[in-house]
C-alpha positions as MATLAB code, in Angstrom:
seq = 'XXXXXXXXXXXXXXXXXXXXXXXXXXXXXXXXXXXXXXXXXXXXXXXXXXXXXXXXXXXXXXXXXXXXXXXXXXXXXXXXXXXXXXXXXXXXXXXXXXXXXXXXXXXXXXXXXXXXXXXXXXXXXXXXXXXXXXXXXXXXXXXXXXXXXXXXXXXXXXXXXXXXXXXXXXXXXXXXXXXXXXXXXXXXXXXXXXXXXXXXXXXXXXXXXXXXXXXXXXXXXXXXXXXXXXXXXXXXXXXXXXXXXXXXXXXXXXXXXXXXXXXXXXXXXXXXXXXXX';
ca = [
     -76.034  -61.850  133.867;
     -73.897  -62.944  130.953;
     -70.040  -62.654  131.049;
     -68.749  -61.159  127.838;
     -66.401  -63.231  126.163;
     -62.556  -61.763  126.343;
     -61.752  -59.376  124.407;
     -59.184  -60.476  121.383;
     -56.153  -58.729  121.036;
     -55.790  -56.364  118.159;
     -54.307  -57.825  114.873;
     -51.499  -55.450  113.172;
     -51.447  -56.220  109.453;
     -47.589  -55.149  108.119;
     -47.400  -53.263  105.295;
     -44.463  -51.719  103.052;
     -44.452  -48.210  102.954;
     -44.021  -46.285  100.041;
     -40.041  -45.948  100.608;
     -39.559  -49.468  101.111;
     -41.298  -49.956   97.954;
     -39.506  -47.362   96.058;
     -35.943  -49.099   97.267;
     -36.918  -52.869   96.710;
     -37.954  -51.923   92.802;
     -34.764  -49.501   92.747;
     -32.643  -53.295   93.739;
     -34.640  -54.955   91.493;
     -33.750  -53.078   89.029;
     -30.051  -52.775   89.593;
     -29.967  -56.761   90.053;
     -31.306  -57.083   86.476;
     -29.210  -54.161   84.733;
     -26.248  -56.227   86.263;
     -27.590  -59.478   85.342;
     -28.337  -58.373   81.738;
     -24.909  -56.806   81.273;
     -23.144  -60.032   82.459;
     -24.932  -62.187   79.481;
     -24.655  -59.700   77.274;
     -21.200  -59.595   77.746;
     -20.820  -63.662   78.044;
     -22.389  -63.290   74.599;
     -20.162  -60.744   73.270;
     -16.933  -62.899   74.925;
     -18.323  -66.085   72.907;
     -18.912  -64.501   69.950;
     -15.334  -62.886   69.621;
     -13.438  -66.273   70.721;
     -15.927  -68.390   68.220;
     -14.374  -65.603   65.299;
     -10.674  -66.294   65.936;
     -11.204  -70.115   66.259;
     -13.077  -69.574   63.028;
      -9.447  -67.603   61.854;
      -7.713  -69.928   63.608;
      -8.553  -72.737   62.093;
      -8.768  -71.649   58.569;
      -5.564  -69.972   59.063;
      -3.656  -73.136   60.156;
      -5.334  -74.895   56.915;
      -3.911  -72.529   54.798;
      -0.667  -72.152   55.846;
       0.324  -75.872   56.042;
      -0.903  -76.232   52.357;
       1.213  -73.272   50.956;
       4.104  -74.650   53.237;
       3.587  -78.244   51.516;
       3.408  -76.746   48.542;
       6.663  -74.444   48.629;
       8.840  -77.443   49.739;
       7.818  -79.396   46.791;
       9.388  -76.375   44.908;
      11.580  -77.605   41.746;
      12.149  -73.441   41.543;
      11.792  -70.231   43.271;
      10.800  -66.994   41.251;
      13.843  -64.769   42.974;
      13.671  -61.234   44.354;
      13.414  -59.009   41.817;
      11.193  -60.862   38.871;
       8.176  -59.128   37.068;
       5.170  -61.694   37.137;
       2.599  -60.597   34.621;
      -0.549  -63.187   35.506;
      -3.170  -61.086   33.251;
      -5.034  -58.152   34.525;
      -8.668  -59.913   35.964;
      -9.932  -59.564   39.077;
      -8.758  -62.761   40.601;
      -4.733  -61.499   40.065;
      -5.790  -57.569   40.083;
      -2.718  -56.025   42.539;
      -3.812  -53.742   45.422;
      -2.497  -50.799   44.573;
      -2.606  -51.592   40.524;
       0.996  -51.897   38.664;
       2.935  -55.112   37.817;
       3.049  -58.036   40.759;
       7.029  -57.806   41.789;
       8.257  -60.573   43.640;
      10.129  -59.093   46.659;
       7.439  -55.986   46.669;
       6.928  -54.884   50.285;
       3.758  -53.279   49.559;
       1.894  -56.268   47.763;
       3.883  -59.095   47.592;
       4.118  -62.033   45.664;
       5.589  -65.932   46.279;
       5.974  -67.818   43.081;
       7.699  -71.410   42.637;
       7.595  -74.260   40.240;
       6.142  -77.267   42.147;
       7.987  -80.635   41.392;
       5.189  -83.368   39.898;
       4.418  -86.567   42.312;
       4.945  -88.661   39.416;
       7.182  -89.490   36.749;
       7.052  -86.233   34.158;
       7.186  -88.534   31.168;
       3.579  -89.425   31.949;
       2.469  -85.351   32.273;
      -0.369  -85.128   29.390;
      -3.628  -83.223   30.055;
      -5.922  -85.053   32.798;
      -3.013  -86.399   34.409;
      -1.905  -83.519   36.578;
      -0.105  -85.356   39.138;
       2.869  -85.978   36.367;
       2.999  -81.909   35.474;
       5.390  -79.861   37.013;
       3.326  -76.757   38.283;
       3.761  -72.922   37.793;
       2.364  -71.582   41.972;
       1.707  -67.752   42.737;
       1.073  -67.016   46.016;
      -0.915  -63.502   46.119;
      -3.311  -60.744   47.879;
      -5.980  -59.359   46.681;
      -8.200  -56.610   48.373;
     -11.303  -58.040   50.078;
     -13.776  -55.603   48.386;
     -12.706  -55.846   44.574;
     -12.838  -59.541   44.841;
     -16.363  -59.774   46.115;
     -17.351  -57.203   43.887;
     -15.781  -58.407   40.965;
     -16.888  -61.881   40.813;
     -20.599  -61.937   41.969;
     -22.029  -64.845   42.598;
     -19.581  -67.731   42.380;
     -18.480  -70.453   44.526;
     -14.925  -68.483   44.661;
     -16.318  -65.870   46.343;
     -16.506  -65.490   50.147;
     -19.487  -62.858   50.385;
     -19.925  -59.220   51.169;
     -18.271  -58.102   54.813;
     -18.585  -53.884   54.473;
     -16.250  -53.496   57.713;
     -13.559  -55.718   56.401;
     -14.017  -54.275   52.474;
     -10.168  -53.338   52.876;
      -8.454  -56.708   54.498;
      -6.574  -58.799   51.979;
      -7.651  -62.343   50.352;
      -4.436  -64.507   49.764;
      -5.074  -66.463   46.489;
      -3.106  -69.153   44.738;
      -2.832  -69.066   41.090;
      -2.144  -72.348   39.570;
      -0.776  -73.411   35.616;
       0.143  -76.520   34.845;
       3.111  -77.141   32.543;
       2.203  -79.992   30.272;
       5.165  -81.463   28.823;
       6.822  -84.849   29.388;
      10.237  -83.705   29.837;
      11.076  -81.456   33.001;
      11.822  -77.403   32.174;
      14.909  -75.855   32.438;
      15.257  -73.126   34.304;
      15.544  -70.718   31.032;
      12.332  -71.822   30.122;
      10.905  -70.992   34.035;
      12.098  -67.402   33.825;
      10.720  -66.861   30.680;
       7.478  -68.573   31.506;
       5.391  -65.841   33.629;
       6.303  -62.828   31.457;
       4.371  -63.589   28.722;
       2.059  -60.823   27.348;
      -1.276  -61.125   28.850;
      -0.966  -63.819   31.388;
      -0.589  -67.337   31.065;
      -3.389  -68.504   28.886;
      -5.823  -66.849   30.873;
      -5.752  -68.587   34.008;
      -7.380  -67.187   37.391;
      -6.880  -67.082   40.638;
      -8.673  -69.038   44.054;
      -9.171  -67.951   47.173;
      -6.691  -69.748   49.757;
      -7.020  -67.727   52.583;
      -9.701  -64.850   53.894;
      -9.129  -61.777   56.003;
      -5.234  -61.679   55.428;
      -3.676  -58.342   56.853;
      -2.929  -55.990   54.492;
       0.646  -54.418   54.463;
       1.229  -51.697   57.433;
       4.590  -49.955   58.391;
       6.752  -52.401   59.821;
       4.566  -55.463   59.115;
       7.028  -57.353   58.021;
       5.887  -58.910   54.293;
       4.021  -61.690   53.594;
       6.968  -64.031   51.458;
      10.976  -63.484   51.589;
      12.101  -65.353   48.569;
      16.143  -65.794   47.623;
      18.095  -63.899   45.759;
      18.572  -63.872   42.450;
      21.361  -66.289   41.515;
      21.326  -70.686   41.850;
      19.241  -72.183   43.957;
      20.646  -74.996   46.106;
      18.928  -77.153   48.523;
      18.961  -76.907   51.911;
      20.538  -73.022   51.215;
      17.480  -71.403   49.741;
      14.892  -70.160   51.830;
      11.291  -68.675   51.695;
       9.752  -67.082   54.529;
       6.361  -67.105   55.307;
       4.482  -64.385   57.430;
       1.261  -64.853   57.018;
      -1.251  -63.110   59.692;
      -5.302  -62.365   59.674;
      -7.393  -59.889   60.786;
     -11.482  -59.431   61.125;
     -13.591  -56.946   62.797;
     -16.611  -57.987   64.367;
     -18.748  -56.012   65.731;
     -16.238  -53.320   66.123;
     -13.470  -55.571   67.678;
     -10.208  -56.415   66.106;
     -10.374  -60.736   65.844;
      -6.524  -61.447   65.419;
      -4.095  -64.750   64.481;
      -1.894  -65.355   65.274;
      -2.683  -63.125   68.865;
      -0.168  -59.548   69.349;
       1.480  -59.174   72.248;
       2.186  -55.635   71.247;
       0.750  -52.960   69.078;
       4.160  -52.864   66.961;
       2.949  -54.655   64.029;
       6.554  -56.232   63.774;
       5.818  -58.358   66.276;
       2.455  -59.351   64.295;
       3.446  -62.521   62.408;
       5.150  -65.542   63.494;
       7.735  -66.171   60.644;
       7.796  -69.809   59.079;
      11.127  -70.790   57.210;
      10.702  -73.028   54.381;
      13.737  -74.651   52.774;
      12.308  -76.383   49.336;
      13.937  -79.789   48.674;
      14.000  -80.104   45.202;
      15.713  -76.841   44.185;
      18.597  -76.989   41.791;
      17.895  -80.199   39.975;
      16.899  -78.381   37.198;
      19.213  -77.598   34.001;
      19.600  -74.199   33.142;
];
């Protein structure tokens, strides 16, 4: 008679019941909601702190060469003066009206840069020998773009920045070989029309345009002589893009009071009162 072998012992196979299944896709799925969120908001982080390096860095550019550029200054348009610069769109005033220098609104910074050279050699193609009429400007965002299609002066459409400002600098050189009195300089931007038709450039994108207690963009002296070392220009110059519904910002705000917006640069010009009258 034949033993039977032993009998094996029964095999359990495991297997996830419906609930377990139901909670382990339910984790899943909260692991990757979480995990998505997280880039998505790395991305959004990155993108907002590449736009006010971008600000940032165009920003600084701009201000140091208006600085430069203002302590050169032979003369400084005082508080008070009516600049007519022609009525295109690269000098069109937000707001419309005559540019007023001292205008809290839409102001205006305007100086007579000294030459590098010796004036006596100023003629046409030798620039560097001219003293130089220097209007310092906004202009809204919107009209610019719209106003100039396409050129190499203009920055491009932005429809949620349409309203910011663009600072420009308007530029005439004054060819003569002699330098101007300051009679002559007074006289110089109120001539009918503009000043031989002359137009603006962009300097500076995305400027911030003029809120209550913002203080203005330029402070320029009094009306009265200039003397160096005791005339003074103040720069306040601050920017301001949305992307993607978020405020990028230089120079940053440590409050919402928009007084505490800017950071103010004093500029004393050097060559101020050197001029005859």
């Amino acid at each position: 008679m034949t033993t039977p072998p032993p009998a094996r012992p029964a095999v359990h196979t495991a297997a996830f019941t419906l609930i377990e299944l139901l909670v382990a896709v339910a984790l899943a799925l909260i692991i990757m909601f979480a995990a998505s969120s997280l880039l998505i908001s790395s991305s959004r982080s990155s993108g907002d702190l590449q736009a006010r390096n971008d600000l940032l860095q165009e920003f600084q550019i701009a201000q140091n060469y208006l600085i430069a550029n203002v302590r050169e200054a032979a003369y400084v348009y005082p508080q008070g003066t009516t600049l007519n610069l022609g009525g295109g769109v690269t000098t069109r005033r937000p707001g419309g009206g005559n540019w007023v220098v001292g205008s809290a609104s839409a102001p205006i910074l305007a100086i007579v840069k000294a030459p590098q050279e010796a004036v006596s050699g100023c003629v046409a193609g030798n620039e560097d020998a001219c003293y130089k009429f220097k209007a310092y400007y906004p202009v809204r965002r919107g009209t610019w773009v719209a106003g100039l299609g396409d050129t190499q002066n203009n920055p491009g459409a932005d429809p949620s920045n349409e309203d910011a400002w663009l600072l420009v600098e308007y530029t005439k050189n004054l060819v003569q070989t002699t330098p101007p009195t300051v009679s002559q300089l007074t006289a110089l931007p109120l001539t009918p029309g503009g000043l031989n038709g002359e137009s603006g450039k962009l300097l500076l994108d995305y400027v911030q345009p003029a809120v209550t207690g913002l203080p203005p963009l330029f402070t320029a002296p009094p009306a009265g002589p200039q003397v160096a070392g005791q005339t003074r220009v103040t720069v306040n110059l601050s920017v301001s893009r949305t992307v993607a519904g978020k405020a990028a910002v230089v120079p940053a705000r440590p409050s919402t009071d928009p007084a505490t917006w800017v950071q103010g640069v004093l500029v004393s010009p050097r060559n101020v009162g050197r001029l005859n009258p």
